[in-house]
PDB file as gemmi writes it, atoms N, CA and C in Angstrom:
CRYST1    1.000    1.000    1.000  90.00  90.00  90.00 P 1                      
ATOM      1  N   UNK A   1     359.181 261.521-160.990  1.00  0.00           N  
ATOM      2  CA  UNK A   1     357.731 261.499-161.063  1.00  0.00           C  
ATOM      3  C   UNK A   1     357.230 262.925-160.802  1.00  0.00           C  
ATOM      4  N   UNK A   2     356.704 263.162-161.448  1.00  0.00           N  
ATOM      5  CA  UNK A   2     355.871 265.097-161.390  1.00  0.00           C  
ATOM      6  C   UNK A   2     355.267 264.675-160.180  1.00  0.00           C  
ATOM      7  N   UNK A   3     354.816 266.102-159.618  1.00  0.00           N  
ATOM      8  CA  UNK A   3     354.002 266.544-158.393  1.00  0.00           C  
ATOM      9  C   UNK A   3     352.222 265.943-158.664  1.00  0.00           C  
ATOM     10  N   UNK A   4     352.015 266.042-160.040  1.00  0.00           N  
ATOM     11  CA  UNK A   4     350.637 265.515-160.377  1.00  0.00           C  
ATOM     12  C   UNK A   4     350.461 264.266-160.056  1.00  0.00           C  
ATOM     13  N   UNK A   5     351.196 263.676-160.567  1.00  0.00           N  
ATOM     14  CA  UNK A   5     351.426 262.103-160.223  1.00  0.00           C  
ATOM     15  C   UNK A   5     351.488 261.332-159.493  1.00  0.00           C  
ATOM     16  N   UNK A   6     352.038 261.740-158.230  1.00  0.00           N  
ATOM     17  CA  UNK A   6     352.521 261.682-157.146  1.00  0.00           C  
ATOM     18  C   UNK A   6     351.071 261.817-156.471  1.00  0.00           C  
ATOM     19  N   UNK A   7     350.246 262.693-156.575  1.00  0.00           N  
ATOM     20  CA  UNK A   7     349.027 263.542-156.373  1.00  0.00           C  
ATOM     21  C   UNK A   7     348.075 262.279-156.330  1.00  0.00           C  
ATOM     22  N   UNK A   8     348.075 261.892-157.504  1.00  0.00           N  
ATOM     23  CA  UNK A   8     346.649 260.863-158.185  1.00  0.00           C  
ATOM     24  C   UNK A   8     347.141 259.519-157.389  1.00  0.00           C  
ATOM     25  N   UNK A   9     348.472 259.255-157.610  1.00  0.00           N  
ATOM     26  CA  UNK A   9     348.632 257.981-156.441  1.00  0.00           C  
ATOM     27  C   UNK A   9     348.435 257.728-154.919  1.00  0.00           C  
ATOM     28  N   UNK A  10     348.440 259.238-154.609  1.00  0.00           N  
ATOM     29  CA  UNK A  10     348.608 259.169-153.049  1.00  0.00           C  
ATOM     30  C   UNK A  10     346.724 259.108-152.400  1.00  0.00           C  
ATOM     31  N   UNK A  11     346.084 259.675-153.856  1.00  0.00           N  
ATOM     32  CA  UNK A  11     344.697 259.577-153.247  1.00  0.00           C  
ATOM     33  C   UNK A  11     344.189 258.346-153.687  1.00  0.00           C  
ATOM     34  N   UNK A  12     344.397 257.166-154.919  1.00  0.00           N  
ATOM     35  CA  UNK A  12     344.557 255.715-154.754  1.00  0.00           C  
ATOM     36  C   UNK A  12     344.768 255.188-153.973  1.00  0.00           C  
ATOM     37  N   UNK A  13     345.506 255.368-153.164  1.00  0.00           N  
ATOM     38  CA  UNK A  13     346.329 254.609-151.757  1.00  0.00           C  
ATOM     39  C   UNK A  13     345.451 254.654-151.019  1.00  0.00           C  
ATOM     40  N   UNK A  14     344.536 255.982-150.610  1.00  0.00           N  
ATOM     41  CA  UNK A  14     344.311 256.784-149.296  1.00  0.00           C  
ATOM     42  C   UNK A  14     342.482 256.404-149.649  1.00  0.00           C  
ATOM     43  N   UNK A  15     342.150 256.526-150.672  1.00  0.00           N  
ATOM     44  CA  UNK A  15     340.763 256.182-150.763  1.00  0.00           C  
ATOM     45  C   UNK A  15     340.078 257.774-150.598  1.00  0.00           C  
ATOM     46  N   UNK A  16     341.269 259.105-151.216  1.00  0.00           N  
ATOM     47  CA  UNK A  16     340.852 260.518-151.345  1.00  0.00           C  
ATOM     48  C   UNK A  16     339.701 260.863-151.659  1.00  0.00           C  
ATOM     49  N   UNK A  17     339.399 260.151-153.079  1.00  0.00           N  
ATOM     50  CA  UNK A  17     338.459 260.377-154.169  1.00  0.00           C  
ATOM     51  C   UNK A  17     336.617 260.250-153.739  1.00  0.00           C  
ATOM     52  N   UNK A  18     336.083 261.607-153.295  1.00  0.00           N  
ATOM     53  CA  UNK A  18     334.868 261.795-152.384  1.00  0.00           C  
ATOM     54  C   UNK A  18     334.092 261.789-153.327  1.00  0.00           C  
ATOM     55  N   UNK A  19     332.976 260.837-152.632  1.00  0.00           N  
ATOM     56  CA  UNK A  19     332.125 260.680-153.374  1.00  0.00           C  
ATOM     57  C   UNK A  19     330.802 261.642-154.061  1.00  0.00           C  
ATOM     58  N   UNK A  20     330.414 261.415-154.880  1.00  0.00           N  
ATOM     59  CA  UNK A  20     329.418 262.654-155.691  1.00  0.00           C  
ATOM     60  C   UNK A  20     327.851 262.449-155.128  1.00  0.00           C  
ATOM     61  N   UNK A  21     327.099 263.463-154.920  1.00  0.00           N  
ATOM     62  CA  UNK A  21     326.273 263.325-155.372  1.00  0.00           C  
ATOM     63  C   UNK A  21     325.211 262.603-156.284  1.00  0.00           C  
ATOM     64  N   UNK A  22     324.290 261.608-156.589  1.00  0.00           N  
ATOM     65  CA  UNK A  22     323.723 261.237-157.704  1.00  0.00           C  
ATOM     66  C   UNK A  22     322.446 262.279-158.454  1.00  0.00           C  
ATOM     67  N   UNK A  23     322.530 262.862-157.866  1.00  0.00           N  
ATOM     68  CA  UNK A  23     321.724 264.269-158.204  1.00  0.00           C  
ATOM     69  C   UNK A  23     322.208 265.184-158.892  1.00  0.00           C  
ATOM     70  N   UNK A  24     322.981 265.969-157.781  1.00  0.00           N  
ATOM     71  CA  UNK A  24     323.197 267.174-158.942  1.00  0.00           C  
ATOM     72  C   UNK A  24     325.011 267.059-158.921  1.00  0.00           C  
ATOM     73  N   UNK A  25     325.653 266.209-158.346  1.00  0.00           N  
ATOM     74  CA  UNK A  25     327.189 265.915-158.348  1.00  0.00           C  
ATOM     75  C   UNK A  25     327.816 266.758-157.861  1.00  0.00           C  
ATOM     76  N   UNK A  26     327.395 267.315-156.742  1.00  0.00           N  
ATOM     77  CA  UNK A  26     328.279 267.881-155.793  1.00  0.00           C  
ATOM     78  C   UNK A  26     328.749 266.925-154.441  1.00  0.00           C  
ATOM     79  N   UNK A  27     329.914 267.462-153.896  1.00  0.00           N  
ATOM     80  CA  UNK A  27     330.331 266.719-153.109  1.00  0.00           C  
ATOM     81  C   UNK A  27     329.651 265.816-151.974  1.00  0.00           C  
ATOM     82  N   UNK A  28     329.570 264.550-151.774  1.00  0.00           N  
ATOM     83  CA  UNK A  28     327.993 264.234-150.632  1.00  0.00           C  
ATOM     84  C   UNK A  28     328.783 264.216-149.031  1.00  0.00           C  
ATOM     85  N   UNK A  29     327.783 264.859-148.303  1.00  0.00           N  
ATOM     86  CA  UNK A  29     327.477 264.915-147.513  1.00  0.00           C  
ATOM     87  C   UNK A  29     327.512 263.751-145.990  1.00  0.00           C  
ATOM     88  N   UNK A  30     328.367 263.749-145.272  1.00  0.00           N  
ATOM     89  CA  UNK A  30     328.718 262.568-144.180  1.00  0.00           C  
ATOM     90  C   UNK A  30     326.935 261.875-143.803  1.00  0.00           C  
ATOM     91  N   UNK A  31     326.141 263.383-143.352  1.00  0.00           N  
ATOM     92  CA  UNK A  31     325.061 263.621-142.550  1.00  0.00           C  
ATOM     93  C   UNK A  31     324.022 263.111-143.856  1.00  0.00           C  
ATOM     94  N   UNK A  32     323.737 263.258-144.911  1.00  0.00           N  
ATOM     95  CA  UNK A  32     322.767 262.551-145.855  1.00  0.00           C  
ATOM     96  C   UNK A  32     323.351 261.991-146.997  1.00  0.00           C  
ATOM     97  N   UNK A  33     324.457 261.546-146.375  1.00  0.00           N  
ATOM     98  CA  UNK A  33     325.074 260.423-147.569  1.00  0.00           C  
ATOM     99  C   UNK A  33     324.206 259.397-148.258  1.00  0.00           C  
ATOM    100  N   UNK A  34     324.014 259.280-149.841  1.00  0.00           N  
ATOM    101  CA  UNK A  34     324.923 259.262-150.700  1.00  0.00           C  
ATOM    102  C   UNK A  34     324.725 260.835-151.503  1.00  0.00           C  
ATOM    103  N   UNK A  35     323.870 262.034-150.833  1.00  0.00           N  
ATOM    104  CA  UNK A  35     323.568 263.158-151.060  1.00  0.00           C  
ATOM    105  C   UNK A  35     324.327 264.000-150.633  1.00  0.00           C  
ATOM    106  N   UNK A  36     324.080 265.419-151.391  1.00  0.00           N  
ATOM    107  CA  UNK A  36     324.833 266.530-150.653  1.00  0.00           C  
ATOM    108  C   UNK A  36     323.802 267.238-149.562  1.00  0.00           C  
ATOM    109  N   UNK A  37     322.720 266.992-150.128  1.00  0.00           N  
ATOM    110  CA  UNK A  37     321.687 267.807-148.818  1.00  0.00           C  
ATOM    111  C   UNK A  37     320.622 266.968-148.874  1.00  0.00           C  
ATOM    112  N   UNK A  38     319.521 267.579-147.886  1.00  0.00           N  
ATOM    113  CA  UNK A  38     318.367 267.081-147.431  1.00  0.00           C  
ATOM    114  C   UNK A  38     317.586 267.572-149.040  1.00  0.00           C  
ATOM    115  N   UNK A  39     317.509 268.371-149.790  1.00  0.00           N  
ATOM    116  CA  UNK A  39     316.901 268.847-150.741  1.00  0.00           C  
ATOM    117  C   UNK A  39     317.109 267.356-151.602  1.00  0.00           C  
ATOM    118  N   UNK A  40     318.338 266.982-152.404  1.00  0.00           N  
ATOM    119  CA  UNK A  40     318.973 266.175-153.333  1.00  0.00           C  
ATOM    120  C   UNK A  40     318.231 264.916-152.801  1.00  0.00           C  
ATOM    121  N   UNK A  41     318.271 264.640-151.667  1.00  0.00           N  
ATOM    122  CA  UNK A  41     317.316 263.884-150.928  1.00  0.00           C  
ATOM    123  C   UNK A  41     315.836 263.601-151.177  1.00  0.00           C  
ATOM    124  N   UNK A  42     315.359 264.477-150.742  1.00  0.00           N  
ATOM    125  CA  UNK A  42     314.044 264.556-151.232  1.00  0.00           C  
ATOM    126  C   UNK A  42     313.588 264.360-152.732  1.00  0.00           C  
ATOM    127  N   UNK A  43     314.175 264.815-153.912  1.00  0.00           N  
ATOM    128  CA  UNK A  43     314.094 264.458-154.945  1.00  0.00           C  
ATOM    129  C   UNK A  43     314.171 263.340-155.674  1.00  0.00           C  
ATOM    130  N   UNK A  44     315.066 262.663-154.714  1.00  0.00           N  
ATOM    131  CA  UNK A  44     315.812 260.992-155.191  1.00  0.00           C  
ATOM    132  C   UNK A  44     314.241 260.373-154.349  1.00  0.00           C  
ATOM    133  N   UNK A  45     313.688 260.549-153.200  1.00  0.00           N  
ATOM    134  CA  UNK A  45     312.658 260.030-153.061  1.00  0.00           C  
ATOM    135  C   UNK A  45     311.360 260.357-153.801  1.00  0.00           C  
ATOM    136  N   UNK A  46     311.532 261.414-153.698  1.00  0.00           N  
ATOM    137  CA  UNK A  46     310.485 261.644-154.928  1.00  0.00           C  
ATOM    138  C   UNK A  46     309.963 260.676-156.052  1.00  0.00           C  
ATOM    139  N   UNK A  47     311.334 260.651-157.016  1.00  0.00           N  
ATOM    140  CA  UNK A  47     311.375 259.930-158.544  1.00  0.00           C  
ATOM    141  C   UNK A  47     310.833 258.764-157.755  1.00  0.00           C  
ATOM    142  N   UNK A  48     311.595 258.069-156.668  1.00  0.00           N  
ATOM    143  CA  UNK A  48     311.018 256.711-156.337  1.00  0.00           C  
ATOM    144  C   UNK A  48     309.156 256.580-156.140  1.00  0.00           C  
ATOM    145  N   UNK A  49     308.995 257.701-155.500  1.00  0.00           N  
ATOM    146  CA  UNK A  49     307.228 257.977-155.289  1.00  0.00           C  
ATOM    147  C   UNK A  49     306.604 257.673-156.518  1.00  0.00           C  
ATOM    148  N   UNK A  50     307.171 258.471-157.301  1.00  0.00           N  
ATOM    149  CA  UNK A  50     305.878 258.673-158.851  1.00  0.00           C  
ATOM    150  C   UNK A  50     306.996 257.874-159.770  1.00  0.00           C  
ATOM    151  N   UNK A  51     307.617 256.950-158.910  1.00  0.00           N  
ATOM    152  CA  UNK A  51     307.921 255.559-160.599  1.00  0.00           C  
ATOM    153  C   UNK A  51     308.676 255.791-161.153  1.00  0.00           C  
ATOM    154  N   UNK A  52     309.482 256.781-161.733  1.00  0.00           N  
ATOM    155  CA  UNK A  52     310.146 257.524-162.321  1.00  0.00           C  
ATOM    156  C   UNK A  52     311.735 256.271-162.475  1.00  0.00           C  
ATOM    157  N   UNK A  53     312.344 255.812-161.398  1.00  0.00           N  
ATOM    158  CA  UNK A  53     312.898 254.475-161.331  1.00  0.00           C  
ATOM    159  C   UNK A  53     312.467 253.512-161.669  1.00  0.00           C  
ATOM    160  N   UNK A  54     313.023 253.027-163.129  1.00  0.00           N  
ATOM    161  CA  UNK A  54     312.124 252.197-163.107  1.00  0.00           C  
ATOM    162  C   UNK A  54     313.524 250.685-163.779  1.00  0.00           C  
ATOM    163  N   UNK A  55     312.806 249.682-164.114  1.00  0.00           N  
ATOM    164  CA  UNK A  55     314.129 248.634-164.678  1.00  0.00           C  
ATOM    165  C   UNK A  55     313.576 248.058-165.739  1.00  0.00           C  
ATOM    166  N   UNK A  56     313.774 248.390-166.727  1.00  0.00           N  
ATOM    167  CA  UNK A  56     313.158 247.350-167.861  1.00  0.00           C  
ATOM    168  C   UNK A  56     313.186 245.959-167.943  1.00  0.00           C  
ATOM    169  N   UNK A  57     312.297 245.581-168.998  1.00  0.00           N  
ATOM    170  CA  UNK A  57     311.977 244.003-168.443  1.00  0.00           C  
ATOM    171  C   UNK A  57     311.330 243.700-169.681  1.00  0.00           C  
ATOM    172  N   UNK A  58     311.859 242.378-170.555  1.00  0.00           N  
ATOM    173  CA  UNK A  58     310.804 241.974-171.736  1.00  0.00           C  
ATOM    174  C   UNK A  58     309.873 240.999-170.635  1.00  0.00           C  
ATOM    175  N   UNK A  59     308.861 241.603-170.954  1.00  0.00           N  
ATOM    176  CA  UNK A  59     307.461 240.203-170.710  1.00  0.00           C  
ATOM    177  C   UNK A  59     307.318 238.917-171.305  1.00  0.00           C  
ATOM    178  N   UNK A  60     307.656 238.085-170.326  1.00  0.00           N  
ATOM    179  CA  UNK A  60     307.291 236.467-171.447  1.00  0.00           C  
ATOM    180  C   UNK A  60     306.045 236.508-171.498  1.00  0.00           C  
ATOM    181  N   UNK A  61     305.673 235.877-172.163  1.00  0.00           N  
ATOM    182  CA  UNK A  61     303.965 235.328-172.672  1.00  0.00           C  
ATOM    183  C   UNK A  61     303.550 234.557-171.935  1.00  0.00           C  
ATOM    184  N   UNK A  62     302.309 234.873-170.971  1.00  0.00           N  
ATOM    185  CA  UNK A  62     301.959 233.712-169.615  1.00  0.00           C  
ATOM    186  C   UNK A  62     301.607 232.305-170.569  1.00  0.00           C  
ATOM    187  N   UNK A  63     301.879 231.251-169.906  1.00  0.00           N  
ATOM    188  CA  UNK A  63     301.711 229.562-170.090  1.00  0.00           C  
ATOM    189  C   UNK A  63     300.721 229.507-169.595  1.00  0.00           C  
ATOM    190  N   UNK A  64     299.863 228.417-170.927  1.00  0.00           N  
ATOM    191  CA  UNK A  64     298.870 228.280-170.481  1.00  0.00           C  
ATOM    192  C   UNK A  64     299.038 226.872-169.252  1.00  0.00           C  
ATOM    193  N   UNK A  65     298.038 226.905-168.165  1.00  0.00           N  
ATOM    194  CA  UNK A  65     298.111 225.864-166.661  1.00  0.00           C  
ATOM    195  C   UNK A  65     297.764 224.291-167.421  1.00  0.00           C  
ATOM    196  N   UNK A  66     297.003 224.261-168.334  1.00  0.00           N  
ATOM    197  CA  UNK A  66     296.743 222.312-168.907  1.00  0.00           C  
ATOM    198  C   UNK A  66     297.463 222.274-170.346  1.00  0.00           C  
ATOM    199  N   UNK A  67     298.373 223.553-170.666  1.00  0.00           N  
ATOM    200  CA  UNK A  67     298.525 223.508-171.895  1.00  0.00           C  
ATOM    201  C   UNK A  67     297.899 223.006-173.107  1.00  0.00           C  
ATOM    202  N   UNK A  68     296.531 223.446-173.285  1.00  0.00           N  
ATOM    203  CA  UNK A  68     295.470 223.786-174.109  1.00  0.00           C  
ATOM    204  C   UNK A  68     294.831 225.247-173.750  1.00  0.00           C  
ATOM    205  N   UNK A  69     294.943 225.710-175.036  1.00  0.00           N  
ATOM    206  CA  UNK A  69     294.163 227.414-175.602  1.00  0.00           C  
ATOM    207  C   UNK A  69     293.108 227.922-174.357  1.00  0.00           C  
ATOM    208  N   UNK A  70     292.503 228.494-174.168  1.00  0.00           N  
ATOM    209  CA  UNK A  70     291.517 228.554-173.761  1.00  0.00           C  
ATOM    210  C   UNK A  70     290.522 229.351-174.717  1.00  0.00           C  
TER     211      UNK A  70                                                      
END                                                                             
């Protein structure tokens, strides 16, 4: 088995593989995890402030309450 190999299994095992950033994908941070800094931070709250997160959604058509038109 090559030295590479050996490499990629041992950090499978070990749970090596550190997690990213969702910002700018640098390595995150113990202290503002799932971030690398207080900055990457602030931005991810941000988008949440002004909506920017958002989840799409088809709209059903409201029912009418006696089911007759109005």
């Amino acid at each position: 088995m090559s030295a590479k190999i050996a490499d990629l299994s041992s950090r499978r095992k070990t749970g090596a593989r550190s997690p990213r950033c969702p910002i700018c994908g640098k390595p995150a941070v113990e202290a503002t995890r799932p971030f690398c800094s207080e900055r990457c931070r602030k931005i991810d709250l941000g988008r949440w402030y002004s909506e920017s997160y958002r989840v799409p959604a088809a709209e059903e058509p409201e029912e009418e309450k006696d089911g007759e038109p109005e």
